[in-house]
N, C-alpha and C positions, 0 to 999 in steps of 0.2 A: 378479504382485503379490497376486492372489486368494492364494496358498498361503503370502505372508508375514504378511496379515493373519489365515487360519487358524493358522499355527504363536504369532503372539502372543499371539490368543483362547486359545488351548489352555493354552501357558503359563501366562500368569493367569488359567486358570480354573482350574489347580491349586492353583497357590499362593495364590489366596485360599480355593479351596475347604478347602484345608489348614490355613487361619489359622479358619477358621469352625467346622472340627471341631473342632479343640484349643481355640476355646471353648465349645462346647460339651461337649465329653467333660470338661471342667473345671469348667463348671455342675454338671456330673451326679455329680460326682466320681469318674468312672473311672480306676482304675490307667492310667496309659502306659508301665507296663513291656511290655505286651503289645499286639498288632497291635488295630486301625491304629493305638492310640498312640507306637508308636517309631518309624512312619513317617512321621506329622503333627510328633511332634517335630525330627526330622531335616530336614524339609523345610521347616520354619519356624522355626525358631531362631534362624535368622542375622540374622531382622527381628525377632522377638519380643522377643528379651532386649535389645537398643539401644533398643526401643520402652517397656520395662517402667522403665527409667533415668529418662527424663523426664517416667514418668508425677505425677502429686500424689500424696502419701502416701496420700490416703482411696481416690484409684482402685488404685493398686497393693494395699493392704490388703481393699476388696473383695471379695467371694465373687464379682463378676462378675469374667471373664478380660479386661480392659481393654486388656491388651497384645496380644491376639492378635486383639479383635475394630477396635482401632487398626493393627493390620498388615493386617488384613485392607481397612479401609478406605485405607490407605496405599498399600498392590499395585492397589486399583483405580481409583483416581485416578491411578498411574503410566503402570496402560495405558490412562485417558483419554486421557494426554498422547502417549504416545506414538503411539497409534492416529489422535488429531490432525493430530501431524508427520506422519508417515505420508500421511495423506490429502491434507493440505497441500503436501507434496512433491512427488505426483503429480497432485494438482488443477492447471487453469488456471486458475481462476477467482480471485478478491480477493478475501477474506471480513475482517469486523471481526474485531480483535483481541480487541475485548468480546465478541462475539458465541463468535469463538473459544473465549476462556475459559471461560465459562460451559457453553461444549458439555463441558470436560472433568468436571464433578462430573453432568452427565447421563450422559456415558456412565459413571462409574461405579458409579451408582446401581444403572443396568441391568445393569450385571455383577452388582452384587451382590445384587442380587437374582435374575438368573438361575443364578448359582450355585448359593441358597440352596434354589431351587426343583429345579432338578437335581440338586443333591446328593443332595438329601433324595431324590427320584428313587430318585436310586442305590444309596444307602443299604436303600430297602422293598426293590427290587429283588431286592438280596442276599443281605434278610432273608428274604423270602419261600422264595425257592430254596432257601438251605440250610435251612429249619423242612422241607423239603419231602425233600428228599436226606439230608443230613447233619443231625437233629435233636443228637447229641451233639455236635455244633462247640465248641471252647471261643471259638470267635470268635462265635457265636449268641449267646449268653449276654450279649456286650458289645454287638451288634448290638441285641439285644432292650431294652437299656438305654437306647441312644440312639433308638428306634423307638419305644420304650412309652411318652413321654409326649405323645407327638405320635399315638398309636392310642387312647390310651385314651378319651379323649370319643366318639371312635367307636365303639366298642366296647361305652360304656353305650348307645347311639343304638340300633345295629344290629346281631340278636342274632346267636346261629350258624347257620345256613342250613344243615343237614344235618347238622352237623358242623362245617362248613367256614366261617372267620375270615376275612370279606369288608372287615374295615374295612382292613387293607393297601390293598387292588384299590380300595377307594371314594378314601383318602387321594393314590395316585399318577392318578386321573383328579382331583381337587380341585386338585392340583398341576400339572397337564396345563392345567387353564383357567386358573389362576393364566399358565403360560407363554403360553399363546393371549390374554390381555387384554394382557400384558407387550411381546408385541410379537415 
């Protein structure tokens, strides 16, 4: 049962981590003709644009991406519910139906926020690496896009140490305790 519960966590932690970049590479206003934007597009579409339909005219017309970051909260509410069932299936025990309820917007709260927190993770991660290996990446360039507004207060903070750009290493330990208070 352990390894249904992982393959679902994994699932929706794509697909919302997916719906969270395409709002933000959509703040930032990054082209998505290029990587990861034609990935992020591909992989969330199918909820995005049915989700952009119902939005109000003022949220769809917004500069915020309302449709992806409504998918995004959409996918994690689904696998509240499902994670629920789930548990509920293989539990004995009798739990309220209110109490039930209520567990599904907590668990998806903590998805999405461990998402956003891993992501983002992910994201310096890769950043780092390639400034490190491959500085001419053309996928650095978009990396640095979506990394540079989330470095840069760090960056006034904390100068260069030899040389060497510690605010990445300081932002993914910040995001490290962020996931250690989270749970």
């Amino acid at each position: 049962m352990r390894v249904l519960f992982f393959l679902l966590e994994t699932l929706f932690f794509f697909l919302v981590g997916a719906a969270l970049l395409r709002a933000w590479m959509n703040q930032l206003r990054i082209n998505m003709s290029g990587q990861p934007g034609r990935f992020v597009m591909a992989l969330t579409h199918w909820l995005v644009a049915p989700v952009r339909r119902f939005l109000p005219k003022a949220m769809a017309q917004s500069r915020i991406d309302w449709g992806s970051l409504m998918a995004a909260l959409l996918l994690a509410l689904a696998y509240g519910g499902l994670w629920l069932m789930l548990v509920t299936a293989v539990s004995t025990t009798d739990g309220s139906a209110v109490a039930s309820l209520l567990a599904i917007p907590s668990l998806a709260f903590k998805l999405l926020l461990r998402v956003l927190l891993q992501g983002l993770m992910v994201l310096l991660l890769i950043f780092a690496v390639l400034s490190w290996v491959q500085p001419a990446s053309p996928v650095l360039t978009t990396l640095d896009r979506l990394c540079g507004p989330l470095l840069r207060p760090i960056r006034r903070v904390l100068p260069l140490i030899g040389g060497v750009d510690l605010s990445v290493m300081v932002l993914i330990v910040l995001l490290q305790i962020g996931l250690i208070m989270l749970g």
